[in-house]
C-alpha positions as CSV (number, residue, x, y, z in Angstrom):
1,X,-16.7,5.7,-36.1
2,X,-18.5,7.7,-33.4
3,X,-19.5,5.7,-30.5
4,X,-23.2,6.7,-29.0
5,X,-25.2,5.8,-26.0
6,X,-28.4,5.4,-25.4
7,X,-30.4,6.5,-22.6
8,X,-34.4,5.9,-21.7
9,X,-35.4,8.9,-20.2
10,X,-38.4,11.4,-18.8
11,X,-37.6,14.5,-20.4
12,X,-39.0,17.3,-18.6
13,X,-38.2,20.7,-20.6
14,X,-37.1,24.1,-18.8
15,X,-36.6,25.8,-21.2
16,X,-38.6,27.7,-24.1
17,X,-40.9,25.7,-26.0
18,X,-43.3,25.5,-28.4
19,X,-46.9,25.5,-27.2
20,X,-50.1,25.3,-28.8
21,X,-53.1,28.6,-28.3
22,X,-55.2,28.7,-25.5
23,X,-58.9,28.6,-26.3
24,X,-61.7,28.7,-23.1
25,X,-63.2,25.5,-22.1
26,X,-65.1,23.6,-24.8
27,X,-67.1,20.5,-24.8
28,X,-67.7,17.7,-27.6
29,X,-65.0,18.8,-30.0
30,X,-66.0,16.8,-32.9
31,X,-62.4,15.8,-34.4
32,X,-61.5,12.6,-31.9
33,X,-58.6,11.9,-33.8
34,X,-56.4,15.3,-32.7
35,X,-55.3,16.6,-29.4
36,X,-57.8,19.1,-27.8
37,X,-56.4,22.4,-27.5
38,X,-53.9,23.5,-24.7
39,X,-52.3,19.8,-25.0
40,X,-48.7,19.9,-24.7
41,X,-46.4,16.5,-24.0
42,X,-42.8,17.5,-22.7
43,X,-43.9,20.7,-22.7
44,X,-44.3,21.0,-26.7
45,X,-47.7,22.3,-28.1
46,X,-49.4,19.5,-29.7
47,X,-53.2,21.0,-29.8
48,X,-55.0,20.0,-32.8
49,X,-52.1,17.1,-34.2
50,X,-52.7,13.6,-34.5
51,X,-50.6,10.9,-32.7
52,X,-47.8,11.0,-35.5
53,X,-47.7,14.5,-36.2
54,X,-47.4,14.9,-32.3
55,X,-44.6,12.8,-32.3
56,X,-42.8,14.2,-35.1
57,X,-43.0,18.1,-33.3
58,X,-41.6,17.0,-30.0
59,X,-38.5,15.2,-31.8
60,X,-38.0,18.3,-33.9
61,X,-37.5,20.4,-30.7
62,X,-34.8,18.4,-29.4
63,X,-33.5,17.2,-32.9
64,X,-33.1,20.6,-34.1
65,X,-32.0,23.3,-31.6
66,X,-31.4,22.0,-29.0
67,X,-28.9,23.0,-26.8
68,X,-28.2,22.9,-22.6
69,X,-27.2,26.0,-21.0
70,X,-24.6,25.3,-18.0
71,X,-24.9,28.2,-14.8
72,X,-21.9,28.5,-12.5
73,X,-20.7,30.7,-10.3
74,X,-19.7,34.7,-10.7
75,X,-22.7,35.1,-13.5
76,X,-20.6,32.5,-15.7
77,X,-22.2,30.6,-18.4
78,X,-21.5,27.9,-21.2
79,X,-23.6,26.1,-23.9
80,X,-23.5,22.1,-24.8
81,X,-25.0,22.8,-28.1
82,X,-27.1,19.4,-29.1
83,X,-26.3,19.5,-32.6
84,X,-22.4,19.7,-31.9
85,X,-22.5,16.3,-29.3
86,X,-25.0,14.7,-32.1
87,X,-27.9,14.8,-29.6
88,X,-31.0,12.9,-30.9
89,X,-34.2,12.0,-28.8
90,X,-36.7,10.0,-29.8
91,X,-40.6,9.5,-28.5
92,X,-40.6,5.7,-26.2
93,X,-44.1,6.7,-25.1
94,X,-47.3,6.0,-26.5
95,X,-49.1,8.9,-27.8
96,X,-52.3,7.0,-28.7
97,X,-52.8,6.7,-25.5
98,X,-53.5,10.2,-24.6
99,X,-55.5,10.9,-26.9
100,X,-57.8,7.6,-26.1
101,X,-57.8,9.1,-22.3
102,X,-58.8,12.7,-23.8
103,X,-61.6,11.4,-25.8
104,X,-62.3,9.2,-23.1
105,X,-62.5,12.1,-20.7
106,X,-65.1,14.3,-23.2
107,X,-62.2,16.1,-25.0
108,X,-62.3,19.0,-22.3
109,X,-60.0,22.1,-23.1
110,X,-59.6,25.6,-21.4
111,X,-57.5,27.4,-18.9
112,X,-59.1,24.8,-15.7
113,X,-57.8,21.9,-17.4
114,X,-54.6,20.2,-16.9
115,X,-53.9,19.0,-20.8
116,X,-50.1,18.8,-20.0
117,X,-48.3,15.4,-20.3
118,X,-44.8,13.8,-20.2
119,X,-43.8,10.7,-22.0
120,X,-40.7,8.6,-22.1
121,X,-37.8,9.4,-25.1
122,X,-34.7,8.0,-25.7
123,X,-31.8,10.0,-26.4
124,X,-28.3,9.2,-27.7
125,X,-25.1,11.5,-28.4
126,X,-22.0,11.3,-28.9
127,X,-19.9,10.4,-25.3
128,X,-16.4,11.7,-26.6
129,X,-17.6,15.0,-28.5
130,X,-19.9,15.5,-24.8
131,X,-16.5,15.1,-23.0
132,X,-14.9,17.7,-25.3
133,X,-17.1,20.1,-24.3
134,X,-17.3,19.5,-20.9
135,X,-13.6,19.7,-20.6
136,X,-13.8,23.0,-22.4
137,X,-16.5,24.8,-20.1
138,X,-14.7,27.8,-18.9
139,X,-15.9,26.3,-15.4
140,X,-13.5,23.9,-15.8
141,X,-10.9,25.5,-17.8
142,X,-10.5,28.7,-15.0
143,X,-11.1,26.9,-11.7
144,X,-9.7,28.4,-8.7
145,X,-8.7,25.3,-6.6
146,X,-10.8,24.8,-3.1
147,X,-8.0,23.5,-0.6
148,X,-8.8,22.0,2.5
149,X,-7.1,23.1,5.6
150,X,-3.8,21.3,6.0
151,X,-0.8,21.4,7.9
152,X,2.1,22.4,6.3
153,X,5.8,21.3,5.8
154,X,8.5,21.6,8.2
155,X,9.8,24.6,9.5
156,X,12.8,24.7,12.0
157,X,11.6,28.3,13.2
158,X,8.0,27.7,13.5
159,X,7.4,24.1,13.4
160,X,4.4,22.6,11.9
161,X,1.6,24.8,11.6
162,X,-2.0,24.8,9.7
163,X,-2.7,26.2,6.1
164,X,-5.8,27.4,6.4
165,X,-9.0,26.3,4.0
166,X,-9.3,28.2,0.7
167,X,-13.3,28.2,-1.0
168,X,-12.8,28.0,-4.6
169,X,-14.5,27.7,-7.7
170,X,-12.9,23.8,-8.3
171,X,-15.4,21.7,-9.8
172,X,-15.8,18.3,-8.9
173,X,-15.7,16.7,-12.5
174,X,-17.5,13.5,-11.8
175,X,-20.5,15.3,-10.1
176,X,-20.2,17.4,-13.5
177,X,-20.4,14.7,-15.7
178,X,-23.3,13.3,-13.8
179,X,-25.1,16.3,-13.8
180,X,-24.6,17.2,-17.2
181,X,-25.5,13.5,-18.3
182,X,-28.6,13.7,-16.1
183,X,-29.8,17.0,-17.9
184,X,-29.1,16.0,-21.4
185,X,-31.0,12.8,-20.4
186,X,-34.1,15.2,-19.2
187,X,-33.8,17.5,-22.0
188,X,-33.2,20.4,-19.4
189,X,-32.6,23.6,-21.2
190,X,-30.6,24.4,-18.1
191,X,-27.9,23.2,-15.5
192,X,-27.4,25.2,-12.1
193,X,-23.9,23.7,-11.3
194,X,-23.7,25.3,-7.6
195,X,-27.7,23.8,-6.9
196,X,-26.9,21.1,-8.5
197,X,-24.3,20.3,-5.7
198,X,-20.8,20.4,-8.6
199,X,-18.8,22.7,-6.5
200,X,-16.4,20.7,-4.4
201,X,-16.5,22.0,-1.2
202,X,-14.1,22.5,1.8
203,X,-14.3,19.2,3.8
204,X,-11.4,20.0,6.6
205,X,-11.3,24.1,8.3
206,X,-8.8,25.6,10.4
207,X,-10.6,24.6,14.0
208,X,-10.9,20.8,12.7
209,X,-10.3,18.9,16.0
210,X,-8.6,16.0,14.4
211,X,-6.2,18.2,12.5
212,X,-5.2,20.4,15.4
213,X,-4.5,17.4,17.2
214,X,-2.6,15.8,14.6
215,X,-0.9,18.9,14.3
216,X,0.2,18.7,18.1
217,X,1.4,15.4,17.8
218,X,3.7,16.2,14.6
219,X,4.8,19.0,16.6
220,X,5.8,16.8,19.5
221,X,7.6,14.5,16.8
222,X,9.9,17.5,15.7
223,X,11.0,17.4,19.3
224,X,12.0,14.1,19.8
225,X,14.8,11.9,19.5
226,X,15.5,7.8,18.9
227,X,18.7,6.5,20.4
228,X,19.8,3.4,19.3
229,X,22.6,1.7,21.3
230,X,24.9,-0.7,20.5
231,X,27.1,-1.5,23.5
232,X,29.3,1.4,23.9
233,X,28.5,3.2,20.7
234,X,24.9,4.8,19.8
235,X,22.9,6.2,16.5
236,X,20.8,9.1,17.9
237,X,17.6,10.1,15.2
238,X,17.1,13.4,15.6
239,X,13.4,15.5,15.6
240,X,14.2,17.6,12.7
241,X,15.1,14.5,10.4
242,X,11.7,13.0,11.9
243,X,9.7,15.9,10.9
244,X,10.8,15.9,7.5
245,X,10.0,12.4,7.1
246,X,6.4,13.1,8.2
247,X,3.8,12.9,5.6
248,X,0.4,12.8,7.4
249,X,-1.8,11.2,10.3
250,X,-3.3,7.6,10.5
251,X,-5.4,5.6,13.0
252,X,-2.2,5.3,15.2
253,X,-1.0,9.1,14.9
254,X,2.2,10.8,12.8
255,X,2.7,8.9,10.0
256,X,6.6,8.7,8.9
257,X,7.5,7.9,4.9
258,X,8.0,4.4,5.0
259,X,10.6,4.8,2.6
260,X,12.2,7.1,4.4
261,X,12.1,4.8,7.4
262,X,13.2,1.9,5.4
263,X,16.5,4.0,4.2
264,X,17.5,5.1,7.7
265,X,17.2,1.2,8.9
266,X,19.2,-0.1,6.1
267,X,22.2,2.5,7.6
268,X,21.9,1.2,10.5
269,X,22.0,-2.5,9.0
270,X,24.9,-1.5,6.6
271,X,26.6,0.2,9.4
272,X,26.3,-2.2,12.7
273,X,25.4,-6.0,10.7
274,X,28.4,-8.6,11.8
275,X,27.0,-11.5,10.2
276,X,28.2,-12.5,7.1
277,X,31.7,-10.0,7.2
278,X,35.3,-10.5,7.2
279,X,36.8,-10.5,11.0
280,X,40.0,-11.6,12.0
281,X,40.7,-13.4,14.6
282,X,44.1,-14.3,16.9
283,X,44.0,-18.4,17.1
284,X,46.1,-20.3,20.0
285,X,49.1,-20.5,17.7
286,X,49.6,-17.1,18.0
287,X,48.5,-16.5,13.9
288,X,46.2,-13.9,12.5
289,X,43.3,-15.4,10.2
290,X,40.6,-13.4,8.5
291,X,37.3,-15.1,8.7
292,X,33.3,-14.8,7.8
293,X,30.3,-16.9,8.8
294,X,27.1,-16.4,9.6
295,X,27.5,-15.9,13.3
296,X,27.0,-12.5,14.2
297,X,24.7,-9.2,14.6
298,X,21.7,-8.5,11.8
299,X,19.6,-6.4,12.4
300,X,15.9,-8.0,11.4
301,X,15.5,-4.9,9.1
302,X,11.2,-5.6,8.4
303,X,11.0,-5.6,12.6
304,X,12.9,-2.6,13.0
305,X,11.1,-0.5,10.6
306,X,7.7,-1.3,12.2
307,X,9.6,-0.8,15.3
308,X,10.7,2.3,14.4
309,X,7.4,3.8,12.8
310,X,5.4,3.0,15.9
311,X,8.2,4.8,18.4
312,X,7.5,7.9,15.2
313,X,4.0,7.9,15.9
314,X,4.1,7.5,19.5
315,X,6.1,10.5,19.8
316,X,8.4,10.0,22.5
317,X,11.8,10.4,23.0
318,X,12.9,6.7,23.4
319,X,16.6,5.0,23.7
320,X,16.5,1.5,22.6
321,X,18.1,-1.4,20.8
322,X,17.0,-2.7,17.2
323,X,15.2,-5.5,16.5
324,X,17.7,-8.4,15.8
325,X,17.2,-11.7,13.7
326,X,20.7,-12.6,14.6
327,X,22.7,-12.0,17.4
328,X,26.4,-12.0,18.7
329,X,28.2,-11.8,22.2
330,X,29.8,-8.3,21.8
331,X,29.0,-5.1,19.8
332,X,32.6,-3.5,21.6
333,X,35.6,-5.0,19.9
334,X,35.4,-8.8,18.2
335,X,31.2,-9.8,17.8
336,X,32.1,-13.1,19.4
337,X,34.0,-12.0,22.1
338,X,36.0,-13.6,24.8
339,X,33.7,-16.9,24.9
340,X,34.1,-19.1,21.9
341,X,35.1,-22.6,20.6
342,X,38.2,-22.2,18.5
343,X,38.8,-25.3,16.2
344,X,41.9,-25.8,14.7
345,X,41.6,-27.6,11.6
346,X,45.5,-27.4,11.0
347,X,46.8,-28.2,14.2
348,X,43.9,-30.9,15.1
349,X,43.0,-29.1,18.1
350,X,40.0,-27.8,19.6
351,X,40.0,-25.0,22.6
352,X,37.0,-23.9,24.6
353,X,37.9,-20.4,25.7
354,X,35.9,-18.5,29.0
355,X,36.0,-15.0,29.4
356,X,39.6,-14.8,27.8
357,X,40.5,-18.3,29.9
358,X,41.3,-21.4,28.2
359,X,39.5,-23.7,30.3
360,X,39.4,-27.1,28.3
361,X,40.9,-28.7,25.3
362,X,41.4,-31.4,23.3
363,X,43.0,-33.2,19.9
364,X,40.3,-34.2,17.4
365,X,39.5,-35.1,14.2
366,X,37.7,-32.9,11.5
367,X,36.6,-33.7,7.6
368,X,38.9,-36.1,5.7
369,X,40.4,-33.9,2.8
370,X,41.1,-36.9,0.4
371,X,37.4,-37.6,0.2
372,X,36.5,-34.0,-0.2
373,X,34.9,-34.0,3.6
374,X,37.0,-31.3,4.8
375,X,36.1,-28.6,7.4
376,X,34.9,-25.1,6.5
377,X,36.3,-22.4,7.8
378,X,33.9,-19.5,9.5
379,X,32.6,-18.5,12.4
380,X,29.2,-19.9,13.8
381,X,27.0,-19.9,16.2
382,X,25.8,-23.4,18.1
383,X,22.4,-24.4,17.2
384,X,21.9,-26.7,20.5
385,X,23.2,-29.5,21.9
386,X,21.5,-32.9,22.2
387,X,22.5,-36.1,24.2
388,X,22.0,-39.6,22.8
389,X,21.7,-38.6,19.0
390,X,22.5,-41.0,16.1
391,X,24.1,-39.3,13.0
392,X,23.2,-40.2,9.5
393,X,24.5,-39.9,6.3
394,X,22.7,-39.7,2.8
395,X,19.8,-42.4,2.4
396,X,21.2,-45.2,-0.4
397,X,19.2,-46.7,-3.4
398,X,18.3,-49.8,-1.1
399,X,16.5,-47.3,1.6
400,X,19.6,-47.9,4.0
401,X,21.6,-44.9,5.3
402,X,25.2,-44.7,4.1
403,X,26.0,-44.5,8.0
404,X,24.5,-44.6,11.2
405,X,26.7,-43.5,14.2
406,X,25.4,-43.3,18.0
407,X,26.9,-40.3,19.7
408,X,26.1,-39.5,23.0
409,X,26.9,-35.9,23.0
410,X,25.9,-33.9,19.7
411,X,26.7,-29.9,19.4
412,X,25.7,-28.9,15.7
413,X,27.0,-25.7,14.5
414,X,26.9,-25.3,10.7
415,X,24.4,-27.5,8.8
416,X,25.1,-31.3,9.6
417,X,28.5,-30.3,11.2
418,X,28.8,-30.3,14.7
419,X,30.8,-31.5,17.3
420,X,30.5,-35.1,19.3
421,X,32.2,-37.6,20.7
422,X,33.5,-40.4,18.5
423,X,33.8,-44.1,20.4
424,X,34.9,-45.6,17.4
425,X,37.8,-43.8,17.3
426,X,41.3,-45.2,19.1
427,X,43.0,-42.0,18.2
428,X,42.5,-38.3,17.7
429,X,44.8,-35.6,16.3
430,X,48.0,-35.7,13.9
431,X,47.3,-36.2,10.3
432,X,44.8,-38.8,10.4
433,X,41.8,-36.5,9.4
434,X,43.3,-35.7,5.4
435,X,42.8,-39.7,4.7
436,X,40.6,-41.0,7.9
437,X,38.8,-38.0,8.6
438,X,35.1,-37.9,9.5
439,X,32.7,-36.4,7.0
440,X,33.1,-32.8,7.9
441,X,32.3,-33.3,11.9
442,X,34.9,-32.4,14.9
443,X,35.3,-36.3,16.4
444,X,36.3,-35.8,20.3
445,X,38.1,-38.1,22.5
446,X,34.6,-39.7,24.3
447,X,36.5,-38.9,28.0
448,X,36.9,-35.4,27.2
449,X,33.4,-34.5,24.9
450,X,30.9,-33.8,28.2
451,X,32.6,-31.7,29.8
452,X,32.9,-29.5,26.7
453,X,29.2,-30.4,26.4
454,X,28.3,-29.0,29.9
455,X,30.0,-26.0,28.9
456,X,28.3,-25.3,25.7
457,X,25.0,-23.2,25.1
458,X,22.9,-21.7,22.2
459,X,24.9,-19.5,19.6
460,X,28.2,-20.0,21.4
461,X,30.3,-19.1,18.6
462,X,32.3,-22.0,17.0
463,X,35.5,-20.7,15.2
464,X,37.0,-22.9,12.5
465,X,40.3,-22.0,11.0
466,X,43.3,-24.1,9.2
C-alpha cells in the first residue's frame, strides 16, 4: 500500500503554463456564465470556460506533466517528475466565485486588466517514492562535504593546531526536504537550492576567537603534568597522555574523554586501594597472620574523576593527592601503621600499641564460640567512641530486648562490635570466652577500659586475629 499526504496549499506556478489569448479591452460580454478573456487562475488560461471546465484545466496541468526542476550549484540540475512520486492536486477554491466578482465588475478584459487569480488546491504524493528521489538528486549523491574549521589531533612535533574551514557543496538534507516539500506544495516548476538557503554553510573559520583560544588552552594541556602522591611513592600523568585524551572544549575549557579519565582512575584505584586486601601483620606473640577488612585506603573513584577533569581543563601543572572515601594511617609500609589496637582473640588479650610502643594492655573477653558469637577476624577502623551507652540485642516477640547492658565506655569498630567495659564481669581472659563469651564484643576489665578510651580516636585501626 502506498502511504500519501495531504497538503492544503496556494499554488503559485513558475513555470510554463497554459494561458488563454489576449483580446483588447471589451465591455458587456454577453456570456456571464464563462471567464472573460485573459483570466488565468494559478497561472492556467481559463478565458472563455465555465467554473467546471476551469477546474478541470488547472488539475490537468499538475495531474498530467508535472514535474519540479531542482537548481544547485556548478549549473547542476535534477527533475522530481510528478507522475513518478504520484503527485495529484486538486482545486479547494471556489471558482464560482470569480466569476460572480467578474460579472459583478462588468466582465472587463484587455491588456489594463488584472484577470489573474490564485486559489487554494490540495496536493498529495507519495512521501517514500518523494524520498527516493530526493536521495538520488546528484546534489546529494556527489556532495563535496563543507567542514568547519577545527583543531586537529595530537601531534608530538607540532602540537595541536587548526584545520582550516573547507566550502563545499554538502547539502543540508532537512532544509532539502523542506524546500522540496514547500515547492511541490506550491506547484513551483522550480527550486533554487543555494537561494533557497540548502547549502550548509561554514559556521566556524580559521580566525574563530573561541577556537584559537580553545586551541591555546589544549595546547597548554599537552604541556602539563598531574602528580599524584602517595607518601613516599607518586603517579605522574603526563601532557602527551592528556592531549590524547582531549576531545573538544566546554563551558569550563579542554574537555578530557571521560572514559578515558575513568580508566586512568580505576589504575590508580587498582594500584594504591588498601581496603578490602590481604595484609599481614606481626601480632605480640611473635606470629605472622594474613588479614583483610575494610580498614584502609580507597580511593572515592566518582570524586577523583571530576577531580581530575577539572585539574584537565584548568590546565596546570598540579601535584596532589586523590580524593579518598576511605582512609588509612600509612601509604609507606603496613596501611595501619605503628598505631593500632591489636586484639588477640586466641590469647584473650588486647594491646594498644603508640608509634611502635606498647603503651596499655589488658585480658578480655571476645564472642562466645559455642553460641556461634565468636569474633571476626580483620582489620578495622574505629567508628567513634561514646560514654554512657546501653547495648542492645535483637528486639523479642513481646517488644522486650533480648539484652540491655549499660557500659560506660563504648568503642564500636565493626557493625555492633566494639569494645567496652563489662561490670558484670568478675573475670577476664583464659577460656571463658568459647562457652561464656559475649556476643561478639571485646569485654574489658572496667579499671583498665578509660584509659584505652582516652587513647582511642576515629578510624584507629582495630586488629583482630586468633
Amino acid at each position: 500500500m502506498i502511504y500519501f499526504r495531504k497538503k492544503t496549499i496556494l499554488l503559485a506556478v513558475l513555470c510554463t503554463l497554459l494561458s488563454a489569448g489576449v483580446c483588447t479591452a471589451a465591455y458587456g460580454q454577453e456570456n456571464t456564465e464563462t471567464y472573460v478573456s485573459g483570466t488565468k487562475i494559478n497561472q492556467v488560461g481559463v478565458a472563455g470556460m465555465t467554473p467546471d471546465q476551469a477546474r478541470e484545466m488547472v488539475e490537468a496541468f499538475y495531474n498530467g506533466s508535472y514535474s519540479l526542476t531542482v537548481k544547485g550549484k556548478n549549473d547542476l540540475q535534477a527533475v522530481i517528475s510528478g507522475e513518478e512520486i504520484g503527485y495529484r492536486a486538486t482545486v479547494a477554491g471556489d471558482l464560482t466565485q470569480i466569476l460572480e466578482e467578474q460579472n459583478a465588475g462588468g466582465r472587463v478584459s484587455g491588456p489594463s486588466v488584472n484577470n489573474l487569480y490564485e486559489i487554494a488546491m490540495t496536493a498529495v504524493y507519495d512521501e517514500e517514492a518523494l524520498e527516493r528521489q530526493i536521495a538520488a538528486l546528484p546534489m546529494v549523491t556527489d556532495a563535496i562535504p563543507t567542514c568547519d574549521a577545527r583543531i586537529s589531533s595530537y601531534d608530538e612535533e607540532t602540537g595541536f593546531t587548526i584545520i582550516p574551514e573547507t566550502q563545499g557543496t554538502e547539502l543540508d538534507l532537512d532544509r532539502l526536504r523542506a524546500a522540496v516539500k514547500e515547492a511541490l506544495a506550491a506547484g513551483a516548476c522550480e527550486l533554487d537550492l543555494d537561494a533557497s538557503g540548502c547549502y550548509r554553510q561554514i559556521s566556524v573559520r580559521s580566525g574563530d576567537p573561541g577556537l584559537n583560544e580553545l586551541l591555546n588552552a589544549m595546547n597548554r594541556c599537552a604541556s602539563m603534568t598531574i602528580t599524584y602522591q602517595f607518601g613516599s611513592r607518586s603517579e605522574t600523568l603526563d601532557g602527551a597522555t592528556i592531549a590524547s585524551w582531549l576531545t573538544g572544549g566546554g563551558e569550563n575549557g579542554p574537555q578530557a574523554d571521560p572514559e578515558a579519565v575513568s580508566a586512568y582512575v580505576k589504575e590508580l584505584a587498582a594500584k594504591y586501594d588498601t581496603a578490602g586486601t590481604s595484609r599481614t601483620f606481626q601480632t605480640s606473640r611473635g606470629t605472622e597472620v594474613t588479614l583483610t577488612g575494610p580498614y584502609g585506603w580507597k580511593l572515592d573513584q566518582a570524586a577523583e574523576e571530576a577531580a581530575l577533569t577539572a585539574a584537565i581543563a584548568a590546565g596546570e601543572s598540579i601535584s596532589k593527592e586523590p580524593a579518598y572515601s576511605a582512609q588509612a594511617a600509612s601509604h609507606d609500609g603496613a596501611d595501619y601503621g605503628s598505631t593500632y589496637v591489636e586484639v588477640d582473640i586466641a590469647g584473650q588479650h588486647v594491646y594498644f600499641y603508640k608509634d611502635g610502643q606498647l603503651v596499655w594492655d589488658s585480658p578480655c573477653v571476645t564472642g562466645n564460640l559455642s553460641k556461634g558469637y565468636g569474633t571476626p577476624d580483620g582489620i578495622y577502623g574505629l567508628y567513634y567512641k561514646q560514654q554512657d551507652k546501653v547495648l542492645r540485642g535483637p528486639k523479642q516477640a513481646d517488644g522486650t530486648y533480648e539484652y540491655e547492658s549499660p557500659v560506660s565506655y563504648w568503642m564500636p569498630f565493626n557493625g555492633g562490635i566494639g569494645l567496652h567495659d563489662a561490670n558484670w564481669r568478675g573475670s577476664f581472659g583464659g577460656e571463658i570466652y568459647k562457652t561464656n563469651g559475649s556476643h561478639g564484643c571485646i569485654n574489658l576489665p572496667p579499671n583498665k577500659t578509660k584509659e584505652l578510651y582516652d587513647y582511642l580516636y576515629k578510624n584507629v585501626p582495630v586488629i583482630c586475629h586468633s
